[in-house]
Biotite code that builds the C-alpha atoms (Angstrom):
import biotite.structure as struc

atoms = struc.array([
    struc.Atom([-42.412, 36.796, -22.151], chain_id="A", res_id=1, res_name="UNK", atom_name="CA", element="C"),
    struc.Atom([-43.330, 40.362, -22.093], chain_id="A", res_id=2, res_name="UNK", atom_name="CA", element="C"),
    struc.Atom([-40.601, 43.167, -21.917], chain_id="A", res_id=3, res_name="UNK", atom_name="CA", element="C"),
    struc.Atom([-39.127, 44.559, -18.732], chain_id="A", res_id=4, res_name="UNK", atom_name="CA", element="C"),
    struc.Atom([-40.602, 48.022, -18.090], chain_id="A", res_id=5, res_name="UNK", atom_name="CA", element="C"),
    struc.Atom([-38.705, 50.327, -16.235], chain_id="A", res_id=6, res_name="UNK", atom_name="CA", element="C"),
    struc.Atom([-40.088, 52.249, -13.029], chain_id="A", res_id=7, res_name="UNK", atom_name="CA", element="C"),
    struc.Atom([-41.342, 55.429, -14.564], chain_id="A", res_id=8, res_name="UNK", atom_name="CA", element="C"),
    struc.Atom([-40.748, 57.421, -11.619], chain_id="A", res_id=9, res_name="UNK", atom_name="CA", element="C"),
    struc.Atom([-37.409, 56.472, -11.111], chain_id="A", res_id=10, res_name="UNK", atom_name="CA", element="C"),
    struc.Atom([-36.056, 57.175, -14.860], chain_id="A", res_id=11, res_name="UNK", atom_name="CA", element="C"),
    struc.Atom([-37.707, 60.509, -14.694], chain_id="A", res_id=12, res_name="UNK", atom_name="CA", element="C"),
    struc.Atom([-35.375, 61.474, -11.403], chain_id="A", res_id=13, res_name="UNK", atom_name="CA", element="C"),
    struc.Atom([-32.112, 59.403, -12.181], chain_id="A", res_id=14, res_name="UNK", atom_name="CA", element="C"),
    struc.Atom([-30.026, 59.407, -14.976], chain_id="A", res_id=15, res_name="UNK", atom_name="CA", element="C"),
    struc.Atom([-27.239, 57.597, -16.101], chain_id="A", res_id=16, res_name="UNK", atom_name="CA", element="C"),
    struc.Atom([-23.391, 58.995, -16.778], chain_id="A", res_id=17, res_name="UNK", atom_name="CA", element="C"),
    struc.Atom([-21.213, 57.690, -19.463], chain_id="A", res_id=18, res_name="UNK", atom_name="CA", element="C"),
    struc.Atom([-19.280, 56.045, -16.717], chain_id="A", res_id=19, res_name="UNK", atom_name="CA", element="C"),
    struc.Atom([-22.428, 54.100, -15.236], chain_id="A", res_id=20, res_name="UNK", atom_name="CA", element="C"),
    struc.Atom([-22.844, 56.140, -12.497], chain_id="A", res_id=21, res_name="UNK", atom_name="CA", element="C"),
    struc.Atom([-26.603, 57.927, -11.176], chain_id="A", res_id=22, res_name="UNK", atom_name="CA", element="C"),
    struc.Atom([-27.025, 61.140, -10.969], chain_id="A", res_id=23, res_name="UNK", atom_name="CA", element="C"),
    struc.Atom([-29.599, 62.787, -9.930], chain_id="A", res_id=24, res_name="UNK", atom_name="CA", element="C"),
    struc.Atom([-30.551, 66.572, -8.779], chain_id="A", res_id=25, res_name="UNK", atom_name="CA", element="C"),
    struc.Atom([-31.075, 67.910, -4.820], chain_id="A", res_id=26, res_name="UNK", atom_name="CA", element="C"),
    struc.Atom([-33.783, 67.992, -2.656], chain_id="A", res_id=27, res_name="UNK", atom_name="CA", element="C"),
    struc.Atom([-34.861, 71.411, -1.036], chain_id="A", res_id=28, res_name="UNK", atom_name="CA", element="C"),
    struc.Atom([-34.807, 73.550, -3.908], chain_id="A", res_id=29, res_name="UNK", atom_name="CA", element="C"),
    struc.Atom([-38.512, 74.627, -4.431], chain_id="A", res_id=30, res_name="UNK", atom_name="CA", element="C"),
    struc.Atom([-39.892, 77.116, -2.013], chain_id="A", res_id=31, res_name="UNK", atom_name="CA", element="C"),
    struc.Atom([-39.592, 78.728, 1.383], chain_id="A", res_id=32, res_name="UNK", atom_name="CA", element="C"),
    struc.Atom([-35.732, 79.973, -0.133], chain_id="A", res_id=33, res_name="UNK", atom_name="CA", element="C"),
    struc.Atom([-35.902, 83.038, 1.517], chain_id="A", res_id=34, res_name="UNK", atom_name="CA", element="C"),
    struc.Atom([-34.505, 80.998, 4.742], chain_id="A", res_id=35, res_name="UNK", atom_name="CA", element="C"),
    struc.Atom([-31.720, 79.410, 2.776], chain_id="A", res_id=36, res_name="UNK", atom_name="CA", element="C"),
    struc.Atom([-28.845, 81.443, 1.567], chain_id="A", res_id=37, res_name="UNK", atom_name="CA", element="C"),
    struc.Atom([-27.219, 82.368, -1.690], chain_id="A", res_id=38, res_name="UNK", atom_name="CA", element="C"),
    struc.Atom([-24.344, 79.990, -1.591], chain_id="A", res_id=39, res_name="UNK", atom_name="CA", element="C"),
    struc.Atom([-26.760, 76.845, -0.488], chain_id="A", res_id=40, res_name="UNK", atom_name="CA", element="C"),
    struc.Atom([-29.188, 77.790, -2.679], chain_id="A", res_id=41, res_name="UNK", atom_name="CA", element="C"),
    struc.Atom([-26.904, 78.288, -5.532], chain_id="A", res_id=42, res_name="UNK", atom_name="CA", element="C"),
    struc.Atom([-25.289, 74.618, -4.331], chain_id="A", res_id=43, res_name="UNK", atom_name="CA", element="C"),
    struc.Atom([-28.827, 72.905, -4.932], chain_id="A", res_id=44, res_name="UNK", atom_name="CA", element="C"),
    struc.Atom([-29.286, 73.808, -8.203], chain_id="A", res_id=45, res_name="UNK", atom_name="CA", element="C"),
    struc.Atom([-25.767, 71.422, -9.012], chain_id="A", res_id=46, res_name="UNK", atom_name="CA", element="C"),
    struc.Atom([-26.466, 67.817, -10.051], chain_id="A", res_id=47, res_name="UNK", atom_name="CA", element="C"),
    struc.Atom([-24.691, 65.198, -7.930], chain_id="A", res_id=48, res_name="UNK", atom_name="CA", element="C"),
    struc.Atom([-23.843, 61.950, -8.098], chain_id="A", res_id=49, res_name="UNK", atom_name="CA", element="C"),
    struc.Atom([-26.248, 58.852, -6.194], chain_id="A", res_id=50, res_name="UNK", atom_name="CA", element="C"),
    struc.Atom([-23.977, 57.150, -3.305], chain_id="A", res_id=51, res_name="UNK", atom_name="CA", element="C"),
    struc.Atom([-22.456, 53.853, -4.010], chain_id="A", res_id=52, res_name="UNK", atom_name="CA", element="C"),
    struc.Atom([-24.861, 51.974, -1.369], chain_id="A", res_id=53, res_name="UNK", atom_name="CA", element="C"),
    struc.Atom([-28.167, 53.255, -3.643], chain_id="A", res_id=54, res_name="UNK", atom_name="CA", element="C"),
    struc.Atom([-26.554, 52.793, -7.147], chain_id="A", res_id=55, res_name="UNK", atom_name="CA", element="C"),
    struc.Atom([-27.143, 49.657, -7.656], chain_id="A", res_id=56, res_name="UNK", atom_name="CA", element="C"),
    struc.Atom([-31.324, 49.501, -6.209], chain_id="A", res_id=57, res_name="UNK", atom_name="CA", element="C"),
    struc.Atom([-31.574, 52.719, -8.696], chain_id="A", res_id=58, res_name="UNK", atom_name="CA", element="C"),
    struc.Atom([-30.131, 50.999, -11.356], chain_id="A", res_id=59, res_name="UNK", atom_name="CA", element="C"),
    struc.Atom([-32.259, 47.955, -11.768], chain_id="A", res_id=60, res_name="UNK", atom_name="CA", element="C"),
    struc.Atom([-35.710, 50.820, -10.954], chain_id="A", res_id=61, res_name="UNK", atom_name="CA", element="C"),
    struc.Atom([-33.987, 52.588, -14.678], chain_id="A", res_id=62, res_name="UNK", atom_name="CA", element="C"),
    struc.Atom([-33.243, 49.690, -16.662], chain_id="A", res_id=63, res_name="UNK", atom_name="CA", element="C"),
    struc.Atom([-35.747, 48.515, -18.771], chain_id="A", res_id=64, res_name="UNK", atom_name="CA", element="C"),
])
C-alpha cells in the first residue's frame, strides 16, 4: 500500500494548534486596501481559528 499524501494546497493554508485545532489566516488582505480601514485592515493580518463545522473536512485534506 502506498502512503497517504496529504492535499498540498490545504497544508500550505491550514495549520494545526497544539490543541488540534485549524488555524488559518483571512481573506481580503491583498490589494484594493485603500477602501478598507486601519482597524479592519489591521484585524486581517490576525490568524484565526477554522469553525467547528470545517475542522474536521480540513483535517483529513492536512493529514498525511
Amino acid at each position: 500500500m502506498p502512503k497517504m499524501k496529504s492535499k498540498r494546497g490545504a497544508a500550505k493554508r491550514f495549520k494545526l494548534t497544539g490543541t488540534g485545532k485549524v488555524k488559518r489566516e483571512k481573506a481580503f488582505a491583498s490589494h484594493i486596501l485603500t477602501s478598507k480601514d486601519r482597524k479592519r485592515k489591521r484585524n486581517l493580518r490576525q490568524p484565526t481559528l477554522v469553525s467547528d463545522v470545517e475542522t474536521k473536512r480540513i483535517k483529513r485534506l492536512i493529514q498525511a
